[in-house]
TORKOL-4160 file (C-alpha; in steps of 0.2 Angstrom, whole numbers, padded with zeros to 4 digits, m for minus):
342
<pt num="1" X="0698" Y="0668" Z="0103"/>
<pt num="2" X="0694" Y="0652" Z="0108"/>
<pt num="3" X="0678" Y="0642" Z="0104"/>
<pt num="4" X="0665" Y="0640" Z="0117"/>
<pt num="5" X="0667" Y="0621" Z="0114"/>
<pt num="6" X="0676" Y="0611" Z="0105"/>
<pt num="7" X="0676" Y="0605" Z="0088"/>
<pt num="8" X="0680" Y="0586" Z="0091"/>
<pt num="9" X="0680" Y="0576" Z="0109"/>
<pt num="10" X="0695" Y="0564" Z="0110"/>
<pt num="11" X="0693" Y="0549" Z="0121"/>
<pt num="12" X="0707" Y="0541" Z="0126"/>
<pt num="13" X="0706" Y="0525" Z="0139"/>
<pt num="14" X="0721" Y="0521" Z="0146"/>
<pt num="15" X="0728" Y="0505" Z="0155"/>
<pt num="16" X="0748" Y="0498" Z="0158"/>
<pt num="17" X="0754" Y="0511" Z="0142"/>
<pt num="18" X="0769" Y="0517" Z="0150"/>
<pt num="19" X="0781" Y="0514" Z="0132"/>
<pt num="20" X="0767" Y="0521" Z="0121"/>
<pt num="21" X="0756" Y="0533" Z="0130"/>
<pt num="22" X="0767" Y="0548" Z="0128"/>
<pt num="23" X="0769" Y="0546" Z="0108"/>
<pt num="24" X="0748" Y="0543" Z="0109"/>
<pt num="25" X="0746" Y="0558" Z="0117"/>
<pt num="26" X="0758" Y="0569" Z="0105"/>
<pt num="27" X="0751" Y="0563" Z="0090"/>
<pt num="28" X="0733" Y="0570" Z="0095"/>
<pt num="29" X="0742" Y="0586" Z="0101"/>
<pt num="30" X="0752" Y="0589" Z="0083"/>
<pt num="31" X="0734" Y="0588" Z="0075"/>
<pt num="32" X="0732" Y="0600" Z="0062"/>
<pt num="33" X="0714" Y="0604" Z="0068"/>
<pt num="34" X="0719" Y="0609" Z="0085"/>
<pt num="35" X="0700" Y="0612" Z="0092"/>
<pt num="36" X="0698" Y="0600" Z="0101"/>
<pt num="37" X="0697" Y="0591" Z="0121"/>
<pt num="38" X="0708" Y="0575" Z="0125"/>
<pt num="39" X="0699" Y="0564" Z="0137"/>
<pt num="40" X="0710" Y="0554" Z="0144"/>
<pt num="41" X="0704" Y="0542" Z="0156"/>
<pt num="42" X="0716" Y="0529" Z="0166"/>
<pt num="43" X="0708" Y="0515" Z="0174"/>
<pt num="44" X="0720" Y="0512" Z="0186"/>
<pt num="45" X="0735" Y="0509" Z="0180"/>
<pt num="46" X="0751" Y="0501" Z="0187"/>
<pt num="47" X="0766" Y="0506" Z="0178"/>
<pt num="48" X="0767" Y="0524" Z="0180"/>
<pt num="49" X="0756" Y="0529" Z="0164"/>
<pt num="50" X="0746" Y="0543" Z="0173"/>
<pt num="51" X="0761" Y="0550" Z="0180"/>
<pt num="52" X="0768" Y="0551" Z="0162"/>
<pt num="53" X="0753" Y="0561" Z="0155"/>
<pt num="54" X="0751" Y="0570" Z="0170"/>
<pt num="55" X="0769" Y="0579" Z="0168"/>
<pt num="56" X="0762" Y="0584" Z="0148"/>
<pt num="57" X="0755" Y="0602" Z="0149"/>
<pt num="58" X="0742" Y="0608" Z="0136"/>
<pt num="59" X="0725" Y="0613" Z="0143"/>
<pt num="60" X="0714" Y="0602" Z="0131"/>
<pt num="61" X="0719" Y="0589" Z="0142"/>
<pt num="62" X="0707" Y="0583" Z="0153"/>
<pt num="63" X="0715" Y="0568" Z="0164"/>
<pt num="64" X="0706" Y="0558" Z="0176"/>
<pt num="65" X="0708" Y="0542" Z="0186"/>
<pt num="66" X="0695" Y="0529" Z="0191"/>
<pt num="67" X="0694" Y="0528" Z="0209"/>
<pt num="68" X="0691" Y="0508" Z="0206"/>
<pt num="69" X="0695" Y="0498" Z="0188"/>
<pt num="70" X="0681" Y="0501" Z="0176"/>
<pt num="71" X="0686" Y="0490" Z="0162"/>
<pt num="72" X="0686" Y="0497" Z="0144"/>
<pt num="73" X="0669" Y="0500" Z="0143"/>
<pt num="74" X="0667" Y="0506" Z="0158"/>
<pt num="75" X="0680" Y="0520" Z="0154"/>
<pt num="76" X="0675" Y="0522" Z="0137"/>
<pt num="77" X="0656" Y="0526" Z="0144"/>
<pt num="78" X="0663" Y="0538" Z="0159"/>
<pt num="79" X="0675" Y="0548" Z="0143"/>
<pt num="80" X="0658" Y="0550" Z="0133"/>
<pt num="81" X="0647" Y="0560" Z="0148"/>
<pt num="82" X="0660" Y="0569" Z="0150"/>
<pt num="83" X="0664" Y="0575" Z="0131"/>
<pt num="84" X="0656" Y="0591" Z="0124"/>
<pt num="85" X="0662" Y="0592" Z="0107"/>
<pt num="86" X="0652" Y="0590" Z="0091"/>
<pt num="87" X="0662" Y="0576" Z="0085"/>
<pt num="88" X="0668" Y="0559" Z="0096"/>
<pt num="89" X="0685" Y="0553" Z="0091"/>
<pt num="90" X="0691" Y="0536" Z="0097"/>
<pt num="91" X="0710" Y="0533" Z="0102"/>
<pt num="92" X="0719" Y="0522" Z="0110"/>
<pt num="93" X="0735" Y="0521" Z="0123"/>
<pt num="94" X="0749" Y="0515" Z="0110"/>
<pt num="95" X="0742" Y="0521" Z="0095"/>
<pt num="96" X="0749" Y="0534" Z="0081"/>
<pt num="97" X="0735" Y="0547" Z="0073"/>
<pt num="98" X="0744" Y="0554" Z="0060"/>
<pt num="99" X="0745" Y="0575" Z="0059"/>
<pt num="100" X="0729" Y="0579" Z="0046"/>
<pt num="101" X="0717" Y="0565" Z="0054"/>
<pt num="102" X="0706" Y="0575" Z="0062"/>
<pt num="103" X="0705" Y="0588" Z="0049"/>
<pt num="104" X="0701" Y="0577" Z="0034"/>
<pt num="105" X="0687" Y="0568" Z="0044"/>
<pt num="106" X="0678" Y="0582" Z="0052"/>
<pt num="107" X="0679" Y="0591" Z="0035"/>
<pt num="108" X="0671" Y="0574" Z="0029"/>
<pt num="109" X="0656" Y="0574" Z="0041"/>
<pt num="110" X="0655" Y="0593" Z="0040"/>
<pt num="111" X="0651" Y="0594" Z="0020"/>
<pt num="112" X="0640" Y="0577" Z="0024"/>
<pt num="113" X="0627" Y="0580" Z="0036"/>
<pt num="114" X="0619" Y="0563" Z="0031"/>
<pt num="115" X="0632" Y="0553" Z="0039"/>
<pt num="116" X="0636" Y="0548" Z="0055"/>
<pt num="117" X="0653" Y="0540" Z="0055"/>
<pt num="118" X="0669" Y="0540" Z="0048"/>
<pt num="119" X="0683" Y="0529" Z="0045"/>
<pt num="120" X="0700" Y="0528" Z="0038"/>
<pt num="121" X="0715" Y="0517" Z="0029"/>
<pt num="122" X="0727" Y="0512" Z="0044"/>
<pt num="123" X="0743" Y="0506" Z="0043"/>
<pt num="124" X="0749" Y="0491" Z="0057"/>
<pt num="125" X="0765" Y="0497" Z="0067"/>
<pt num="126" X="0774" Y="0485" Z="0078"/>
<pt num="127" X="0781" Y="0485" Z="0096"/>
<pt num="128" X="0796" Y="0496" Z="0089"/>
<pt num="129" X="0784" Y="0508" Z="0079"/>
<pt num="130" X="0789" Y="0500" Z="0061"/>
<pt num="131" X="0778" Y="0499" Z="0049"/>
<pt num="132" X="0775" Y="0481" Z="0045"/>
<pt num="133" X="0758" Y="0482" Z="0034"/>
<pt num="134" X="0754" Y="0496" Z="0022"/>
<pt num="135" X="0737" Y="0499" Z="0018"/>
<pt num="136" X="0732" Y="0504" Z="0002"/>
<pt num="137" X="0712" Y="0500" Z="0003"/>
<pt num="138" X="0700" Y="0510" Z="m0008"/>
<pt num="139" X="0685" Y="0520" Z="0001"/>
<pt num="140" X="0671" Y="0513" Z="0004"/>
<pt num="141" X="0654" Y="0516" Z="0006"/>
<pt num="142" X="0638" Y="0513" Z="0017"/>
<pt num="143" X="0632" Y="0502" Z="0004"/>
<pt num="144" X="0649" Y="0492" Z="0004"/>
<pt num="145" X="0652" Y="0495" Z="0025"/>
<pt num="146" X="0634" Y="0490" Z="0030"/>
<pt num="147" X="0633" Y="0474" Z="0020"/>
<pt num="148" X="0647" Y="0467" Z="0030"/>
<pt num="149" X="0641" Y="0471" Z="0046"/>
<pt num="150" X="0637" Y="0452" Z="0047"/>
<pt num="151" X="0652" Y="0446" Z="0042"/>
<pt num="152" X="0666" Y="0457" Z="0047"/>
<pt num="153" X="0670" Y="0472" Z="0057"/>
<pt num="154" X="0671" Y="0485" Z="0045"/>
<pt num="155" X="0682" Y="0498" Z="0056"/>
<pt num="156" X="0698" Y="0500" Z="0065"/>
<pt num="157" X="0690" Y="0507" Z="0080"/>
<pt num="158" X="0702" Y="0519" Z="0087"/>
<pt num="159" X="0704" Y="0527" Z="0071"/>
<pt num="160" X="0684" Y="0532" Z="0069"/>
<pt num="161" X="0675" Y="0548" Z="0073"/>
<pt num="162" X="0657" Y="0549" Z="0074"/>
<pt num="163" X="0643" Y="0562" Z="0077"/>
<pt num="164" X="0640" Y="0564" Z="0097"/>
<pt num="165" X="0621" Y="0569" Z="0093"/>
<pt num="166" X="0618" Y="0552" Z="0087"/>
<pt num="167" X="0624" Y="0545" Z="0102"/>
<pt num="168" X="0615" Y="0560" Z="0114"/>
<pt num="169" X="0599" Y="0557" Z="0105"/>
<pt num="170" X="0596" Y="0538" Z="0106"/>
<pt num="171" X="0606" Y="0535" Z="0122"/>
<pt num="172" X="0618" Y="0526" Z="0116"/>
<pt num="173" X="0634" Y="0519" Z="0125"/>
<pt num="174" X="0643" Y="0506" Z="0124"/>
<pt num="175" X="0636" Y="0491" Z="0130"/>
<pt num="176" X="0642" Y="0482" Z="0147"/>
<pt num="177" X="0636" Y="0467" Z="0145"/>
<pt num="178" X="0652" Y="0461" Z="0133"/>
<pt num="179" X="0669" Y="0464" Z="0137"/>
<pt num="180" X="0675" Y="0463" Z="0119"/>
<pt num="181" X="0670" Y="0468" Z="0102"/>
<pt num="182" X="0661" Y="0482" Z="0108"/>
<pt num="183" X="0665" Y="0494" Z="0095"/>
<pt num="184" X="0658" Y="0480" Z="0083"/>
<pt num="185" X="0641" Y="0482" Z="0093"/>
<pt num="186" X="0641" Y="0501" Z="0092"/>
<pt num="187" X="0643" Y="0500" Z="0074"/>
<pt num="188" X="0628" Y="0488" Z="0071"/>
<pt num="189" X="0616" Y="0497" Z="0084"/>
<pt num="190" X="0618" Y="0513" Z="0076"/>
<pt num="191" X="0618" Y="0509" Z="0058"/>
<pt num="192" X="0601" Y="0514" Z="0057"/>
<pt num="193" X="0601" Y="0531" Z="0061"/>
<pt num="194" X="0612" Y="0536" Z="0048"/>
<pt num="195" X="0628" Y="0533" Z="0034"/>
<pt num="196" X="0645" Y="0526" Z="0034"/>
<pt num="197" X="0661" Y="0531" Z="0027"/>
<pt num="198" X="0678" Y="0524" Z="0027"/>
<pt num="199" X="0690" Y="0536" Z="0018"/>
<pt num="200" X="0706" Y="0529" Z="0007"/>
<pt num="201" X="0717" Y="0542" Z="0017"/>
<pt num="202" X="0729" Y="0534" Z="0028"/>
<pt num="203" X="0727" Y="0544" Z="0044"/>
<pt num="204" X="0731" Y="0529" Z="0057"/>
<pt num="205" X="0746" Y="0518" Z="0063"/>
<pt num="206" X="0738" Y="0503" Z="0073"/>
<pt num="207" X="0748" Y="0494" Z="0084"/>
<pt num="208" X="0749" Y="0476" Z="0085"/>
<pt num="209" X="0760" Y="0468" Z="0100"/>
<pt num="210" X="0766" Y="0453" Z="0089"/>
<pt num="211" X="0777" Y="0446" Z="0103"/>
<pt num="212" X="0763" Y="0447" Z="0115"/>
<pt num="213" X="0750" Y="0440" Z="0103"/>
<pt num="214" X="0738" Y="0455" Z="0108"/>
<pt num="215" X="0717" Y="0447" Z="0107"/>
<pt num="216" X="0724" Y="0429" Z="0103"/>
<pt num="217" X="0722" Y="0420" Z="0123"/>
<pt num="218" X="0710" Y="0407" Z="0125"/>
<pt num="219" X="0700" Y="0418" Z="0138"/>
<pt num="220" X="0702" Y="0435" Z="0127"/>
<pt num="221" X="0696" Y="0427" Z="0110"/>
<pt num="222" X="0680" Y="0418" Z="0119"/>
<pt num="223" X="0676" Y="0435" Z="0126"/>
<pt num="224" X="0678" Y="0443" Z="0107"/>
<pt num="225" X="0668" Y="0426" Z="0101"/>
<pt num="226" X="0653" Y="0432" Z="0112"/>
<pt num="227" X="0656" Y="0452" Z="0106"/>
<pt num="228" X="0653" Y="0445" Z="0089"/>
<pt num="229" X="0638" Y="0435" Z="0094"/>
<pt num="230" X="0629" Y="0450" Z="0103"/>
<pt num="231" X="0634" Y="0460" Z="0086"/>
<pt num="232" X="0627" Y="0447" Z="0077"/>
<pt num="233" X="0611" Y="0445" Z="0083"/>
<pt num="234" X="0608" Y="0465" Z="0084"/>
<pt num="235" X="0609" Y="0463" Z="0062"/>
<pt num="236" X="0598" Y="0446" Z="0065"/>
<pt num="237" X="0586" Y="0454" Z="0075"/>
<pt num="238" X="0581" Y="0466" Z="0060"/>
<pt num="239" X="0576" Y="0452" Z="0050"/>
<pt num="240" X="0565" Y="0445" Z="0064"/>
<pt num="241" X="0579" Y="0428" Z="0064"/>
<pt num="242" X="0586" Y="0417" Z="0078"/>
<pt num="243" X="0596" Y="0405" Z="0077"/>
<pt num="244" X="0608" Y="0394" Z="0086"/>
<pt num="245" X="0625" Y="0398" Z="0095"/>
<pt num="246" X="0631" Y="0381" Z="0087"/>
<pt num="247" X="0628" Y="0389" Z="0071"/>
<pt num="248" X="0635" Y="0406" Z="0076"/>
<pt num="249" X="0651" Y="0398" Z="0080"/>
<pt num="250" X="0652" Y="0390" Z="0061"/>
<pt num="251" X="0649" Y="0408" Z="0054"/>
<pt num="252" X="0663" Y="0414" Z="0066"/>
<pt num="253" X="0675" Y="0402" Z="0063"/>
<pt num="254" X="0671" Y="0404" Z="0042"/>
<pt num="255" X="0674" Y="0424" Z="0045"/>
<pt num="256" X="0688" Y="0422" Z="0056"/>
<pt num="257" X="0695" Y="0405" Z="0060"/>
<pt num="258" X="0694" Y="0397" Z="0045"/>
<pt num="259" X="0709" Y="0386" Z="0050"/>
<pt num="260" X="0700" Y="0380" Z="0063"/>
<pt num="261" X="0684" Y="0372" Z="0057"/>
<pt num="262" X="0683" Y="0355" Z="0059"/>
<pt num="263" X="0675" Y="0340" Z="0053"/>
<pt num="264" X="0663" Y="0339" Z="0068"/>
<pt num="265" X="0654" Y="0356" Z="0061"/>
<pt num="266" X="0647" Y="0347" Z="0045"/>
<pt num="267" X="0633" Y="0344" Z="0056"/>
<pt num="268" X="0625" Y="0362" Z="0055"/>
<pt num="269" X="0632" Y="0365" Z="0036"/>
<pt num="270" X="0611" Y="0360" Z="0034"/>
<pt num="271" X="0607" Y="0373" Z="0048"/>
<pt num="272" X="0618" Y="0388" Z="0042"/>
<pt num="273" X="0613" Y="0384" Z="0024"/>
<pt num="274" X="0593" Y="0390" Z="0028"/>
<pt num="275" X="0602" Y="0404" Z="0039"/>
<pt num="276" X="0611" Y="0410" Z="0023"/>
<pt num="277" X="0595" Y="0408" Z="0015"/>
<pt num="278" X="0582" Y="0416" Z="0024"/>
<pt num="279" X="0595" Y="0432" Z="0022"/>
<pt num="280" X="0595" Y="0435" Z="0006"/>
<pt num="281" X="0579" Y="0431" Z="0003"/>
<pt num="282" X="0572" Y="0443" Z="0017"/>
<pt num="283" X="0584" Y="0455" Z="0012"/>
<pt num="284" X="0580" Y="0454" Z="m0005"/>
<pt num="285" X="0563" Y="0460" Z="m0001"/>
<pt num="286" X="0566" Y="0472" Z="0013"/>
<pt num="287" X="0581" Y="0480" Z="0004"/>
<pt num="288" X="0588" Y="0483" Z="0024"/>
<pt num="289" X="0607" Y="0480" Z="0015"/>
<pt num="290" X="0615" Y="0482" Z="m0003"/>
<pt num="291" X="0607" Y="0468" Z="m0010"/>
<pt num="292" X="0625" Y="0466" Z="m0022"/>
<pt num="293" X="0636" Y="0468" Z="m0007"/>
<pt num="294" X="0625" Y="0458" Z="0005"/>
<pt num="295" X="0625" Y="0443" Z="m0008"/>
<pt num="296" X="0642" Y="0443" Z="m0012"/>
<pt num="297" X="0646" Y="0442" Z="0005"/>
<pt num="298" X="0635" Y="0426" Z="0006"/>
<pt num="299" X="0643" Y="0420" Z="m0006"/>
<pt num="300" X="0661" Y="0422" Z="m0001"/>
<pt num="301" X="0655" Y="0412" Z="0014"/>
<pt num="302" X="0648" Y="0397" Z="0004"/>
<pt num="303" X="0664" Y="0396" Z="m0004"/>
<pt num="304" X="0673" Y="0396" Z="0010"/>
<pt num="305" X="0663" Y="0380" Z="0016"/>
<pt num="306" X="0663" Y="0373" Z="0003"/>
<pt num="307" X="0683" Y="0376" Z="m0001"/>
<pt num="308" X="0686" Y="0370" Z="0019"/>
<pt num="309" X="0674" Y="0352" Z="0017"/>
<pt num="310" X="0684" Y="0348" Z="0001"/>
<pt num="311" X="0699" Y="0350" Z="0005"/>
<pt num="312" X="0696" Y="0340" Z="0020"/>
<pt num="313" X="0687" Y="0326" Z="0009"/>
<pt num="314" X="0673" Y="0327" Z="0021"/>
<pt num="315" X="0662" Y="0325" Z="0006"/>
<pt num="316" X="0662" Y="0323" Z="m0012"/>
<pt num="317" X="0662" Y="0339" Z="m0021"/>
<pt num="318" X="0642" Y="0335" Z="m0030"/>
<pt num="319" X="0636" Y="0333" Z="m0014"/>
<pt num="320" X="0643" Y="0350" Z="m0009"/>
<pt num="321" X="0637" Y="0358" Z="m0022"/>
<pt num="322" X="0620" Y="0353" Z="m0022"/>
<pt num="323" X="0621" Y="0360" Z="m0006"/>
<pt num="324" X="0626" Y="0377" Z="m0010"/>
<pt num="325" X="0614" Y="0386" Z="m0023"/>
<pt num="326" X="0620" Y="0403" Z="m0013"/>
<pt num="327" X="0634" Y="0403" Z="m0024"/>
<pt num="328" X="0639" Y="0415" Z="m0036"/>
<pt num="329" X="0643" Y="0409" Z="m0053"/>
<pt num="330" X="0663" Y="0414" Z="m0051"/>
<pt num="331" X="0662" Y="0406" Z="m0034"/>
<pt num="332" X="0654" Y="0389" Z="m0042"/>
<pt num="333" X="0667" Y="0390" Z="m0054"/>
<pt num="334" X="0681" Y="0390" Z="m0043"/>
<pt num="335" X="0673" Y="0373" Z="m0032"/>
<pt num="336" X="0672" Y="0364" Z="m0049"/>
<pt num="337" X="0690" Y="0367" Z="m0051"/>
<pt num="338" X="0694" Y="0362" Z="m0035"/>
<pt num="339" X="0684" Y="0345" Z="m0038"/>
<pt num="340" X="0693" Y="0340" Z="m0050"/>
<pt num="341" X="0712" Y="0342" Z="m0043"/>
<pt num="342" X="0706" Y="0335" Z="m0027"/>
């Protein structure tokens, strides 16, 4: 006899998938847990990708099409007030889940009530479906994952599940106002209400469109620049900070262009530097993040400055230092080395 409801709701956003949709949607329907509802929502595609899906019969399919283009989103927002299962699962049009994802992360949030979200270890895939990156990650922990919510995005986000109650209960969505990053704005506006997991199990295959160069065009990347700064100051917000989009963009570019930084953002070194500052010492105090976590991170970005103006001679290495008493002893190590070679 079927359940009333299902378990876990699948949602699904579909756009131009046409190679990739069909092998999407089988990997979800070989699940081993196999209570569950595939939302699948195409926002208008052009290349016949809803006519693919539409030709797959099973009845925990539930295919829709946007009358007008939504945007992800958009889609994502209309798949969560349609989905009635306990558990959200995220996916996405040319992605693998492999067979036992769902059942090792339900049976994850099942035997622990106190946590709200669960991750995994994902392997990337290319075009062709080869694997091109194994991942062999530990787990890690809400300590671990919620102290690098300022500096990273801790999850791959088609391969998370989360509890639909959290969501429900603080009305939640995901937020409209960005076009990128969105999932990294979930993750710190609901941090709060309960714990993080991301399991060692690899349960995903992520692909990346290496020819295409998938999230790298000027236009893309300032829309993900701007995810991150609305993400940013969600975590800023706590500690009753603000600071300066000038200074953002330095922390940005240290977390993820770090080729990139230039001689030209020396100028707010001073400003980020009091930033970095008035971090840990709030948090030291409030105790908001893993106080060993949350100052190794800061630390890992000193170095990185510090490493960066070095090696572009942009100042001398005591100068630098003097600069960067953030650092942890291994880190402040490593700069005195580099002094001296350089």
């Amino acid at each position: 006899m079927n359940a009333p409801y299902p378990n876990v709701s699948v949602i699904l956003p579909l756009y131009n998938a046409a190679n990739y949709i069909e092998l999407a949607v089988d990997s979800i329907l070989k699940q081993s847990l196999t209570n569950f509802e595939l939302i699948i929502i195409d926002d208008c595609s052009t290349d016949g990708s809803y006519e693919i899906v539409n030709q797959i019969i099973d009845s925990r399919i539930k295919l829709i099409r946007n009358i007008s283009n939504l945007g992800l989103n958009g889609t994502l927002n209309y798949a969560l007030s349609l989905a009635k299962g306990k558990y959200i699962a995220r996916m996405d049009h040319d992605d693998i889940s492999l067979p036992n994802r769902f059942e090792v992360q339900v049976d994850f949030l099942e035997k622990n009530l106190d946590y709200i979200l669960v991750g995994c270890n994902c392997d990337v895939i290319d075009s062709a479906g080869k694997v091109y990156i194994n991942s062999n990650l530990k787990e890690f922990n809400d300590n671990y994952l919620k102290s690098m919510l300022f500096f990273a995005c801790p999850f791959v986000h088609p391969s998370i599940m989360f509890r639909r109650s959290i969501l429900v209960q603080y009305s939640i969505n995901y937020n409209q106002e960005i076009k990128q990053a969105e999932d990294y704005v979930l993750y710190c506006t609901i941090a709060k209400f309960g714990k993080f997991f991301s399991a060692s199990n690899v349960l995903f295959q992520y692909r990346e469109h290496i020819s295409i160069d998938r999230g790298t065009s000027s236009k893309n990347k300032n829309a993900i620049i701007q995810g991150r700064f609305f993400a940013w100051r969600i975590i800023l917000d706590q500690f009753n900070i603000n600071t300066s989009n000038e200074v953002l963009q330095l922390h940005d570019k240290l977390c993820y262009y770090h080729n990139e930084i230039d001689i030209s953002d020396y100028q707010y070194i001073n400003e980020y530097l009091l930033l970095l500052k008035k971090l840990k010492s709030l948090n030291n105090n409030l105790n908001i993040y893993n106080k060993f976590y949350f100052n190794q991170n800061i630390s890992n970005r000193c170095y990185s400055m510090s490493k960066t103006f070095l090696e572009k001679k942009a100042i001398g290495w005591y100068s630098l230092i003097a600069q960067f008493p953030l650092l942890s002893l291994k880190h402040f190590g490593k700069i005195l080395i580099l002094s001296i070679k350089n």
